[in-house]
N, C-alpha and C positions, 0 to 999 in steps of 0.2 A: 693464250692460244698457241698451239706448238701445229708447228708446216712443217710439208714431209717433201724432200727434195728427189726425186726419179733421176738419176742421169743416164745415159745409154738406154743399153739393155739391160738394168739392173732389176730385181725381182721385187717385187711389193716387201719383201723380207729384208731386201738389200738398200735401201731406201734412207738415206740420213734424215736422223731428226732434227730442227732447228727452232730457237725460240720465239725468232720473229722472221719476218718474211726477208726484209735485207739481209741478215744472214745468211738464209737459202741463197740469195741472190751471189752475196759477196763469196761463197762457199764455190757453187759453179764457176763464176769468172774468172776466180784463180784458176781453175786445172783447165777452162775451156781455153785462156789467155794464152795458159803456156801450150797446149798440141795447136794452137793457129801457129806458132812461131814455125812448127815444124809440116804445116799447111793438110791438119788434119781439123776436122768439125767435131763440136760433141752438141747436141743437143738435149735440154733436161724439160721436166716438168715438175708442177711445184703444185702438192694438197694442201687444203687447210686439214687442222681436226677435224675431225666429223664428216668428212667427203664420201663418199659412198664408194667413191673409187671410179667410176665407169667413166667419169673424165675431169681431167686436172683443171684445178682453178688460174693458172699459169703455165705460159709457155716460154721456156728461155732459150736463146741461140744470139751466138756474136751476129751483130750488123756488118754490113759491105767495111765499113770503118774500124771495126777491131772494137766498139761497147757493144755494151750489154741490150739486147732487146727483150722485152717483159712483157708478153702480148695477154691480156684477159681469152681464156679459152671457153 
């Protein structure tokens, strides 16, 4: 099964592929890890294959503490 990771405002075009879902995860928390340092946000969202699109199977954004939160949408 391959997950498609959203971050920002990136275009359903612009969209990294990923093989398994920690991937996606561990992919976002890098770049979201490093712009907290510099006390900016990024928030992502995460498709499975086959999603329709109209809304993501996952929501990612840093917690109050600097991990990862991974909300079911």
């Amino acid at each position: 099964m391959k997950w498609f990771l959203r971050v920002g405002g990136d275009t359903y075009e612009q969209m990294e592929q990923h093989k398994t879902l920690k991937d996606a995860k561990d992919s976002y928390f890098a770049g979201a890890s490093q712009l907290a340092r510099w006390g900016q946000e990024l928030d992502a969202v995460v498709y499975r294959e086959g999603n329709d699109g109209d809304y993501p199977d996952y929501v990612l954004s840093l917690g109050p503490k600097g991990g990862l939160k991974c909300e079911r949408a």
